[in-house]
C-alpha positions in Angstrom: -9.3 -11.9 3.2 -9.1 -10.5 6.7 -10.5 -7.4 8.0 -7.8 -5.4 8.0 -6.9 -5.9 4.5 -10.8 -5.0 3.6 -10.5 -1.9 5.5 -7.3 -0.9 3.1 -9.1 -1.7 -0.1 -12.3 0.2 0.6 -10.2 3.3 2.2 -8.6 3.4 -1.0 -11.7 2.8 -3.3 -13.4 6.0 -1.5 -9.9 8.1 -2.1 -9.9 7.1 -5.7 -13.5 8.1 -6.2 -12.9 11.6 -4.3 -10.4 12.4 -6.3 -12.4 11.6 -9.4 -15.6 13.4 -8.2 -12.9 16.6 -7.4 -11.1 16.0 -10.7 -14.9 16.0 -12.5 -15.6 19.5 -10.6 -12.9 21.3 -12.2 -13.5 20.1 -15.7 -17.1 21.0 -15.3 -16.2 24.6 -14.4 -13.9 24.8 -17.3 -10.4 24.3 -15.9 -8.1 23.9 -17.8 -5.3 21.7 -17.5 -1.8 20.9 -18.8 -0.6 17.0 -18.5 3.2 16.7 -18.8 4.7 13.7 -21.0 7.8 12.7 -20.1 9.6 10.1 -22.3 12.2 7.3 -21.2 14.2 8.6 -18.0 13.8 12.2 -18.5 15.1 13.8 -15.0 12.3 13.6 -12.6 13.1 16.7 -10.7 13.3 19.0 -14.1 9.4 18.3 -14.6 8.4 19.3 -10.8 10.5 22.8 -11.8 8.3 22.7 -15.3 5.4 22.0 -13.7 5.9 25.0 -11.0 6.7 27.4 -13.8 3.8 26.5 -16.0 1.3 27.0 -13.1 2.8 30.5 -12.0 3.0 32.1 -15.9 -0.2 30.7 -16.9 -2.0 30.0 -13.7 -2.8 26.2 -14.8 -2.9 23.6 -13.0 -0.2 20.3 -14.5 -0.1 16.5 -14.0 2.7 14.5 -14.9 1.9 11.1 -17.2 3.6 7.7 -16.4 6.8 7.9 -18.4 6.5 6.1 -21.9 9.2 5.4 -24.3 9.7 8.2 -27.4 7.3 6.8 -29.9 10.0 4.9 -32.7 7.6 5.5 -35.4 9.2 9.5 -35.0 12.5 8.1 -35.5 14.6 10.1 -38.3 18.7 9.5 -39.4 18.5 11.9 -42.4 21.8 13.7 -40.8 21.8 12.2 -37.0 19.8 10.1 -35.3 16.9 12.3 -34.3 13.2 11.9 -33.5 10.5 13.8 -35.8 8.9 16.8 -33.5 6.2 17.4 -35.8 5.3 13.3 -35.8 5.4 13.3 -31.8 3.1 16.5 -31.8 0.7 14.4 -33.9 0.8 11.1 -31.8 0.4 12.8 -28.5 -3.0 14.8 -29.6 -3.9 11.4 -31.1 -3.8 9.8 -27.3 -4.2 13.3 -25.1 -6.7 12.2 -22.2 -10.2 13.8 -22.2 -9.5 15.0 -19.1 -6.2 17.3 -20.2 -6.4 20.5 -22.7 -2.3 20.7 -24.1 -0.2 17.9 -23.3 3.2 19.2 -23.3 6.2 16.3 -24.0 9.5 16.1 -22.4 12.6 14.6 -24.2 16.4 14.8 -23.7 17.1 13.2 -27.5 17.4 15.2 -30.1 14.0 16.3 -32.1 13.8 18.1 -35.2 11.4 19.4 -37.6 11.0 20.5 -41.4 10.9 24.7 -41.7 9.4 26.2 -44.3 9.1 30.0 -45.2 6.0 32.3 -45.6 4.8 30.1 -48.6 5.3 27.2 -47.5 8.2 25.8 -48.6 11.1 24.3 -47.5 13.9 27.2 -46.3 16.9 27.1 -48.3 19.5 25.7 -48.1 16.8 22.6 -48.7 19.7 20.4 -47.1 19.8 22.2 -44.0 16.2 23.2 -43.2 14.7 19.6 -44.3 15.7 17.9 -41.2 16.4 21.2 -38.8 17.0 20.5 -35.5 15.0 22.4 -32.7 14.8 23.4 -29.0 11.2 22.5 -29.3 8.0 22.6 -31.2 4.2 23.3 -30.3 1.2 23.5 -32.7 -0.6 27.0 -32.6 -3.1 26.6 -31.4 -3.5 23.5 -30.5 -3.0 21.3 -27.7 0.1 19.6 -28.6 3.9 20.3 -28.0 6.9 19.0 -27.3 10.5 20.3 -25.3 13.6 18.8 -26.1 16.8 19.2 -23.4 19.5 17.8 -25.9 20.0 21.5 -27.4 20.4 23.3 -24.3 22.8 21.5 -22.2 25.7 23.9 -22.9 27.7 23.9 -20.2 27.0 26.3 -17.8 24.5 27.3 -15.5 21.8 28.8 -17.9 20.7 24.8 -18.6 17.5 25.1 -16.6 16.5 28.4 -16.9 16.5 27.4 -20.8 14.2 24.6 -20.3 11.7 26.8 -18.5 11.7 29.4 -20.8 11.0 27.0 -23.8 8.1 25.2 -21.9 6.5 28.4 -21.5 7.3 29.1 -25.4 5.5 26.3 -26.2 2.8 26.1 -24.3 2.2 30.0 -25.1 1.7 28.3 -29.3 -0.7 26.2 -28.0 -2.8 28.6 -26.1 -2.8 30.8 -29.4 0.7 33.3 -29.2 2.7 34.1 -32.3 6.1 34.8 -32.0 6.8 38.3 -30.6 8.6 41.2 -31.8 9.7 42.1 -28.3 12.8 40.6 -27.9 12.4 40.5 -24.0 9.3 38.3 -24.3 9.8 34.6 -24.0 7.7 34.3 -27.3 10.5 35.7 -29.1 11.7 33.4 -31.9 14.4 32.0 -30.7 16.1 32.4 -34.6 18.1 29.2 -34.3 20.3 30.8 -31.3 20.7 29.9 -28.0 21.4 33.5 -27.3 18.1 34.4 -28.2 17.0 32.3 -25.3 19.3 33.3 -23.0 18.2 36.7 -24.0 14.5 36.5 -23.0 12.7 37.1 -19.6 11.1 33.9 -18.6 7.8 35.7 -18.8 4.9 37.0 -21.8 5.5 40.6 -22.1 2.2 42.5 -21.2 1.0 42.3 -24.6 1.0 38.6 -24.8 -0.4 38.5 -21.4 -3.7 40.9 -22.2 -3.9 38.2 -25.7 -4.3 35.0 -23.7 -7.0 37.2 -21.3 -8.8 37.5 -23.5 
């Protein structure tokens, strides 16, 4: 090995241990931090734009996971071929890093979940809410969720504003938010319209805002 090449190897040993004596820091003064999971080729330049608009509604920092493929074992064909939200949420908390509080995924299949009403059972028409397709899904709280892209892409120029708006939906579960009866507020329920969405600020009304300060 020559002495250039020993030079490289320990220049990057000390930058890896920097980073991880920095990375230590903030987790020791309680920073919390949101790691972004993007499945197969989800576009590349659509989680820097998540990642920006997480960090300036919620003032948290985001890393962005290698890209995995969307776990099979959430595979569903009861009407389409979709992928199990619910299932994904329980797989990513399963493997989220130490390191991370909410891991958020990012898919452009289609993802779907079971809804129930306030008792707990399946909505009816049972053949229709068993298997309902959704924008996304987040536990709350928790530190789990997941963002689907295959529901949004109407065609027009809305698409990306509606993927921002239902990250910061999401996220907002895990960190504790309900839905909110301001229909302004990006924690609105979205009521199985895309006009709900397009409806909403891309922003926690000040009410939601003084819940997650406190």
């Amino acid at each position: 090995m020559n002495l250039l090449s020993r030079k490289n190897i320990y220049f990057s040993l000390c930058i890896s241990l920097l980073a991880l004596l920095l990375f230590g820091c903030a987790q020791k003064a309680g920073e919390e931090i949101i790691a972004l999971q993007p499945y197969d080729s989800f576009d590349k330049k659509l989680i820097s734009e998540i990642a920006s608009s997480l960090t300036n509604e919620y003032g948290l920092p985001c890393i962005t996971l290698p890209s995995k493929p969307i776990p099979r074992e959430a595979f569903t064909q009861v009407k389409t071929p979709r992928y199990r939200a619910d299932k994904i949420i329980q797989i990513q908390k399963e493997n989220k890093p130490d390191s991370v509080s909410y891991t958020l995924g990012l898919t452009d299949k289609d993802i779907s979940t079971t809804k129930r009403d306030a008792d707990g059972n399946i909505k009816s028409p049972v053949e229709k809410y068993t298997d309902w397709g959704v924008f996304g899904l987040g536990l709350r709280p928790g530190s789990s969720c997941i963002v689907s892209t295959f529901r949004l892409k109407v065609p027009d120029d809305k698409f990306r504003e509606r993927v921002m708006k239902v990250c910061i939906h999401e996220i907002g579960h895990n960190l504790g938010l309900e839905h909110c009866e301001n229909i302004s507020c990006v924690m609105t329920d979205a009521a199985e319209s895309i006009r709900t969405i397009d409806g909403v600020k891309p922003t926690l009304c000040a009410a939601c805002r003084a819940r997650i300060n406190q």
